[in-house]
N, CA, C and O atoms as a MOPAC input file, in Angstrom:
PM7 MOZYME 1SCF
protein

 N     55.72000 1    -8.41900 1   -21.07400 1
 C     54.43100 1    -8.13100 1   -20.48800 1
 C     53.33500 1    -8.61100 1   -21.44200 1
 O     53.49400 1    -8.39700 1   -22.64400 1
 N     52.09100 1    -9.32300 1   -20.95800 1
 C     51.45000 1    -9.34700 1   -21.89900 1
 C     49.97200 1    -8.55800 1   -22.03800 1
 O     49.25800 1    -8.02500 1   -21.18900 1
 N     49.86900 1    -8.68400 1   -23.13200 1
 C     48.60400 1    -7.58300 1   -24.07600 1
 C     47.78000 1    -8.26700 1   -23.16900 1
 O     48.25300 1    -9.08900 1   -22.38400 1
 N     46.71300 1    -8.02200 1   -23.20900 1
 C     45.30000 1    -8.36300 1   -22.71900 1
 C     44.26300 1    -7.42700 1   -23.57400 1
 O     44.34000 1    -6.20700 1   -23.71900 1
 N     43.32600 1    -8.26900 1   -24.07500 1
 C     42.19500 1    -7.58500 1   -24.86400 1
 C     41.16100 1    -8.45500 1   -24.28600 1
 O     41.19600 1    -9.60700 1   -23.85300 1
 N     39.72900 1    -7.10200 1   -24.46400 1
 C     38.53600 1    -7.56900 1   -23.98500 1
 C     38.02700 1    -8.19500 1   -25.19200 1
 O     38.54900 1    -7.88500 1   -26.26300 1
 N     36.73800 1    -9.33500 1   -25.14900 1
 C     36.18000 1    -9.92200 1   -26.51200 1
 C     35.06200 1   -10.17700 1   -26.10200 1
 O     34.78200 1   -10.44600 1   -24.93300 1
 N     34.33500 1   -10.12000 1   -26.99200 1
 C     32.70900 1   -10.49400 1   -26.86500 1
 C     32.44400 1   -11.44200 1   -27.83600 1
 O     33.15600 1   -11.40100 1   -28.84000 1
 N     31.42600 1   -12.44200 1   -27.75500 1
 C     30.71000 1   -13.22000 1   -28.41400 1
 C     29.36400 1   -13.33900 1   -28.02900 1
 O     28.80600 1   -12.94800 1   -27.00400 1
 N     28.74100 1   -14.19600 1   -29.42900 1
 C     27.08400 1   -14.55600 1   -29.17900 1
 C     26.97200 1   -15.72500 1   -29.05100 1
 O     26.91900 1   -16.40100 1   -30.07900 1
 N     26.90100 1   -16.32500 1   -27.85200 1
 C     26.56300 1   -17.90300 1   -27.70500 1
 C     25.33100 1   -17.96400 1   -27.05400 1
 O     24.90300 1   -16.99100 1   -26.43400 1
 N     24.74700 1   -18.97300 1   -27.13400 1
 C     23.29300 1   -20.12200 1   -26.95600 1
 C     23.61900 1   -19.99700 1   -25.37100 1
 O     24.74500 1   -20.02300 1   -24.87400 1
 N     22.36600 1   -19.85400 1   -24.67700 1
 C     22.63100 1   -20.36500 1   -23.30400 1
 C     23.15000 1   -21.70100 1   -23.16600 1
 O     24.28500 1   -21.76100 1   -22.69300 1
 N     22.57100 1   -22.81900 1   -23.47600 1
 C     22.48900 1   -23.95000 1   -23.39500 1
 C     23.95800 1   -23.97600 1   -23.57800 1
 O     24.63600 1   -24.19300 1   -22.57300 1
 N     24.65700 1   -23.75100 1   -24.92100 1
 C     26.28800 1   -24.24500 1   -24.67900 1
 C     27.12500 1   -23.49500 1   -23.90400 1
 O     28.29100 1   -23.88900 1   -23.89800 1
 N     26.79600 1   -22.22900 1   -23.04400 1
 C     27.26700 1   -22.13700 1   -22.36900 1
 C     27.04400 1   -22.84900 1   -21.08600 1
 O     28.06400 1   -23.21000 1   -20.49800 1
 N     25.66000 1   -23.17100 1   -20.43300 1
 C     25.82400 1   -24.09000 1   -19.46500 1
 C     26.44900 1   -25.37400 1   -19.59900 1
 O     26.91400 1   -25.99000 1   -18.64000 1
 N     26.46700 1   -25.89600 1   -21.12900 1
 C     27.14700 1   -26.82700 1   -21.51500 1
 C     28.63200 1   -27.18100 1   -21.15200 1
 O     29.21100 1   -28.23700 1   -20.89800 1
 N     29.04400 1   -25.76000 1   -21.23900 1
 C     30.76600 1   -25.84100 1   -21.54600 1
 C     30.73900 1   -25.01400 1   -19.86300 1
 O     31.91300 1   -24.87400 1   -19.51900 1
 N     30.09500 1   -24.64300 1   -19.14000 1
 C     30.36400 1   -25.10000 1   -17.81500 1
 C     30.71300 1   -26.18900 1   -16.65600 1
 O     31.43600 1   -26.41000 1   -15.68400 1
 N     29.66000 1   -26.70900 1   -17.47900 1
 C     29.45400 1   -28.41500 1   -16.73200 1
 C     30.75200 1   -29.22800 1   -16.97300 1
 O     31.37000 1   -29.98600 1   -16.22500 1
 N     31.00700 1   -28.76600 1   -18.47500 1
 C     32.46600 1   -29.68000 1   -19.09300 1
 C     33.48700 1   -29.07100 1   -18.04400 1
 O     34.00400 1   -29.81600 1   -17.21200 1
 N     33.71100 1   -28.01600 1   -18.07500 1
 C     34.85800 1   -27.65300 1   -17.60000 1
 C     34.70100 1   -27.54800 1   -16.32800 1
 O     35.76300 1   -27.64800 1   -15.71400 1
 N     33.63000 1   -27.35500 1   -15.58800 1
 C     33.61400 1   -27.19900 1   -13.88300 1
 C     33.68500 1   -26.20100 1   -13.34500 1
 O     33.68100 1   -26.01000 1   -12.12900 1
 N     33.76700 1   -25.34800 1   -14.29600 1
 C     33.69300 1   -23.79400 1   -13.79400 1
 C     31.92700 1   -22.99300 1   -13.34000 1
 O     30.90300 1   -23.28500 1   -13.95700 1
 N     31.97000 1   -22.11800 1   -12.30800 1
 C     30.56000 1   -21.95200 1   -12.09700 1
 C     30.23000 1   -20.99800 1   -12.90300 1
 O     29.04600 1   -20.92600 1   -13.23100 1
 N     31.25700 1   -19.95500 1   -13.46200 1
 C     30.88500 1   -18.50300 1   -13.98900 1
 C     31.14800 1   -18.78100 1   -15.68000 1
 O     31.50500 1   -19.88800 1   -16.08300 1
 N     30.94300 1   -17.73200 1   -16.50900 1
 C     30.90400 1   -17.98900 1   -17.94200 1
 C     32.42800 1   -17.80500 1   -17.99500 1
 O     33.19500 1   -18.68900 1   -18.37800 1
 N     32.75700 1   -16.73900 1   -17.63300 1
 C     34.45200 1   -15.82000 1   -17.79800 1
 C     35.35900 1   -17.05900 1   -17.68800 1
 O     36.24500 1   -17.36900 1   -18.48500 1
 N     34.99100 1   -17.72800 1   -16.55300 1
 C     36.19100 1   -19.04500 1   -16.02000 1
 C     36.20700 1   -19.99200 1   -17.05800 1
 O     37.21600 1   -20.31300 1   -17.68600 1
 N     34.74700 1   -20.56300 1   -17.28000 1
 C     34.50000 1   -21.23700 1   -18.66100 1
 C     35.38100 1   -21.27200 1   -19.50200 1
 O     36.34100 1   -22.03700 1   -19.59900 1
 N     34.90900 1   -20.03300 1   -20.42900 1
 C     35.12100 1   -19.50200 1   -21.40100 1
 C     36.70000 1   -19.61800 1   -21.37700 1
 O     37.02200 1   -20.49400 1   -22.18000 1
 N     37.74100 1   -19.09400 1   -20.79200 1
 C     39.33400 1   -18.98100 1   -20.74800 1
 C     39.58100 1   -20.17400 1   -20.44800 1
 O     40.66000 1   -20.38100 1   -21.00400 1
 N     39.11700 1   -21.60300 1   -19.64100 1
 C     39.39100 1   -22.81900 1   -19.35000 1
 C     39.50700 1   -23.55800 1   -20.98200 1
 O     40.49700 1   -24.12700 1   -21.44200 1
 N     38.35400 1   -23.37100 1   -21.56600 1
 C     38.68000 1   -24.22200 1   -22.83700 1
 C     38.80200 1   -23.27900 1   -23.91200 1
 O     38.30600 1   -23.72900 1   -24.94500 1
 N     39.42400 1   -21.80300 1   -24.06700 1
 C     40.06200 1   -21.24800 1   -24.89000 1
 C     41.95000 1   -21.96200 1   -24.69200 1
 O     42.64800 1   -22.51900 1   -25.53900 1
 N     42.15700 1   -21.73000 1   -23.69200 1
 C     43.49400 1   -22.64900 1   -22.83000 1
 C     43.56100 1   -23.76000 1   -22.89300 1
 O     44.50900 1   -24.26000 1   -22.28700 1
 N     42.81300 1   -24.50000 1   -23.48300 1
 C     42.70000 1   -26.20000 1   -23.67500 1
 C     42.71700 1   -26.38700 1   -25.11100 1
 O     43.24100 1   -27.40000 1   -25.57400 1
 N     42.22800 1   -25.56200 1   -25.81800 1
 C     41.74800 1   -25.63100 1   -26.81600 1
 C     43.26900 1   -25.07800 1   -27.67200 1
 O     43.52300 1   -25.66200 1   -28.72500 1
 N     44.09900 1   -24.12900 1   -27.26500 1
 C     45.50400 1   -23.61100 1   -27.70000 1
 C     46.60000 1   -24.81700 1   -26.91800 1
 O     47.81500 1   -24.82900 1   -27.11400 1
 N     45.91500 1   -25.71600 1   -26.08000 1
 C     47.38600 1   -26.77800 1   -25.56500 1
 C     46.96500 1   -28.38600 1   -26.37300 1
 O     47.74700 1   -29.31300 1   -26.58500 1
 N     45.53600 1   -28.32500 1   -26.69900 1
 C     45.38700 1   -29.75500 1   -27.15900 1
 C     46.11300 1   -30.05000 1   -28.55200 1
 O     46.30500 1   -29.43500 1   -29.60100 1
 N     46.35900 1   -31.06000 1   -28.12700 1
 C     47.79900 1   -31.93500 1   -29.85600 1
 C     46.29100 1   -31.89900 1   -31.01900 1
 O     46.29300 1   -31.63500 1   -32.22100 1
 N     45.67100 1   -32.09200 1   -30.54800 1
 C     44.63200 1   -32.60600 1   -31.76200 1
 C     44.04800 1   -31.31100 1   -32.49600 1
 O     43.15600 1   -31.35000 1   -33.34400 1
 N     44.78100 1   -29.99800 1   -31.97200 1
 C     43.97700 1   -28.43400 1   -33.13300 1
 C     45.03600 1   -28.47000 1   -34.07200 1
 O     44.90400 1   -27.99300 1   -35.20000 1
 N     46.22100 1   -29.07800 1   -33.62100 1
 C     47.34100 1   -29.00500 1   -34.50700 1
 C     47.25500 1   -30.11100 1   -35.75900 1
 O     48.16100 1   -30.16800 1   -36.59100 1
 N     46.63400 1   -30.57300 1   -35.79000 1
 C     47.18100 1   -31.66200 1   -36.76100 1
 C     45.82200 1   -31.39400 1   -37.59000 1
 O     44.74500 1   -31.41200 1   -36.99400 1
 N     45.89100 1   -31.14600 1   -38.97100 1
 C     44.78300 1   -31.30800 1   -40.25800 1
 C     43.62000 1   -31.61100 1   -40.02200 1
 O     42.78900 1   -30.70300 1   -39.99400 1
 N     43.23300 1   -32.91400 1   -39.79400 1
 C     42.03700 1   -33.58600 1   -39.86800 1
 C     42.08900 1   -34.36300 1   -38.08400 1
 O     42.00000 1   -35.56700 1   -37.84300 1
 N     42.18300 1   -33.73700 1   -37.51500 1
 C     41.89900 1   -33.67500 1   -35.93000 1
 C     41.16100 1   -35.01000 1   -35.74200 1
 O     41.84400 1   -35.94200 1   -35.31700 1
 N     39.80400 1   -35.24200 1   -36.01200 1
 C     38.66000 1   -36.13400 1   -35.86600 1
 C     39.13100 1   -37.39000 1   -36.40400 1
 O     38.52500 1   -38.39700 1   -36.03800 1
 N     40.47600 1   -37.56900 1   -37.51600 1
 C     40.71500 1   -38.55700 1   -38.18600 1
 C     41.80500 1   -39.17100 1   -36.98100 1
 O     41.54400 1   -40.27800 1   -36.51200 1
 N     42.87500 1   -38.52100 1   -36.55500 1
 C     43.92700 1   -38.35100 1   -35.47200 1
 C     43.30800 1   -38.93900 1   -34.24200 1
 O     43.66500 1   -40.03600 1   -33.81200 1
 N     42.23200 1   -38.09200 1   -33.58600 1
 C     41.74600 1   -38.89800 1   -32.17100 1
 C     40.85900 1   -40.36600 1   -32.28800 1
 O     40.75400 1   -41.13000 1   -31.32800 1
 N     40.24700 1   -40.62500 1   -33.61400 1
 C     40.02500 1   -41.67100 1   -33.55700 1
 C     41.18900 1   -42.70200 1   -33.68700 1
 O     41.20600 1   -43.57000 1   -32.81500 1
 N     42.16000 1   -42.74400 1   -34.63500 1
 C     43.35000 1   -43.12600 1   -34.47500 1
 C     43.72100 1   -43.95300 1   -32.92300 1
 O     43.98300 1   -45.08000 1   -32.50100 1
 N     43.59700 1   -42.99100 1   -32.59300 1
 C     44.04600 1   -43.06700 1   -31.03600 1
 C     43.58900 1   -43.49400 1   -30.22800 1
 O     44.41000 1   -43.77000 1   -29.35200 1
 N     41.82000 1   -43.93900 1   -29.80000 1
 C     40.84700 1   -44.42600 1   -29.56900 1
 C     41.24100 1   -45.65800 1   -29.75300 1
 O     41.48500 1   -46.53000 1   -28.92000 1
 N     41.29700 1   -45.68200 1   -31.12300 1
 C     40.91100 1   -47.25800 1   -31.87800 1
 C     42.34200 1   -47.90600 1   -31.40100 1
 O     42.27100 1   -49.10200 1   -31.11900 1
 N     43.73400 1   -47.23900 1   -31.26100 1
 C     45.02600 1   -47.68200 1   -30.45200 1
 C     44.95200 1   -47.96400 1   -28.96400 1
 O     45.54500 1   -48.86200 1   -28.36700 1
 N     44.17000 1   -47.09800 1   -28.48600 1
 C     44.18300 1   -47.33700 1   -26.83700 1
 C     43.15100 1   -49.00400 1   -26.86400 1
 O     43.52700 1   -50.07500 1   -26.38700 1
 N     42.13800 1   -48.79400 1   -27.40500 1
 C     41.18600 1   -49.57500 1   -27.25000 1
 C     41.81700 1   -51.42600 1   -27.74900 1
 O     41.44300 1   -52.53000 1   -27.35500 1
 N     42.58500 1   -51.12500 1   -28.47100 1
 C     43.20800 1   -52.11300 1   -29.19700 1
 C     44.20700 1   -52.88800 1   -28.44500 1
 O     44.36800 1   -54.10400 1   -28.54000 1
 N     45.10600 1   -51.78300 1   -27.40900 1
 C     45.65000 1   -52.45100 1   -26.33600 1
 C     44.83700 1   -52.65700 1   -25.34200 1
 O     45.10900 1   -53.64700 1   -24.66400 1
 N     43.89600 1   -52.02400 1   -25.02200 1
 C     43.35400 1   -52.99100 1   -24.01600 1
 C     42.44700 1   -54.07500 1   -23.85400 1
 O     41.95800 1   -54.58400 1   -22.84500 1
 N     42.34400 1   -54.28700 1   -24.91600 1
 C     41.65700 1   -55.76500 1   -25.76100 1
 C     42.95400 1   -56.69500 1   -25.21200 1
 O     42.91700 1   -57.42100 1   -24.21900 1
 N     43.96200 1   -56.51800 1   -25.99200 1
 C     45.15200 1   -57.28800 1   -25.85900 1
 C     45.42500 1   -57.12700 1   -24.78500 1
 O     45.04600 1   -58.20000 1   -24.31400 1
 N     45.89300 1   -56.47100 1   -23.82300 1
 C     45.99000 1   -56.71300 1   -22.52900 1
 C     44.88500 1   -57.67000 1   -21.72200 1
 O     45.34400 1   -58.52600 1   -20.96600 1
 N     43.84300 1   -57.57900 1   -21.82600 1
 C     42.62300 1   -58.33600 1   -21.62700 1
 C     42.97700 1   -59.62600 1   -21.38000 1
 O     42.98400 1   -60.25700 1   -20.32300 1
 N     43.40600 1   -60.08000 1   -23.00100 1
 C     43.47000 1   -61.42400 1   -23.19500 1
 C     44.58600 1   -61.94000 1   -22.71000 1
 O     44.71300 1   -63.15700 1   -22.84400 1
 N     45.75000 1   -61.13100 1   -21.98500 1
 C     46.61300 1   -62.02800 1   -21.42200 1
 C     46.72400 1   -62.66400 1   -20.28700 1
 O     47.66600 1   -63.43400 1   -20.10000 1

């Protein structure tokens, strides 16, 4: 069975309409659990230096499709 706990925070309006818009949710609650849940499945919280990793990956995607381009 699982626990469930209530939590509060102090956020900015603005990033919360922010992180509405991102996620597509109309209410804060939906928000809020959409990219707490994204945020515990994405590969990139796991790894050290995150920002170093997705550029990595960028600069790989982008790199094949240069090369694909040119064929």
């Amino acid at each position: 069975m699982a626990h469930i706990m209530h939590v509060q925070t102090v956020l900015v309006v603005e990033d919360i309409e922010a992180l509405k818009l991102k996620t597509g949710e109309t209410n804060t609650k939906d928000a809020l659990a959409k990219a707490v849940q994204h945020y515990l499945e994405c590969e990139y919280t796991k790894v050290e230096d995150m920002w170093t990793k997705k550029l990595e990956n960028v600069v790989k995607k982008r790199t094949k499709d240069i090369s694909s381009d040119e064929k």
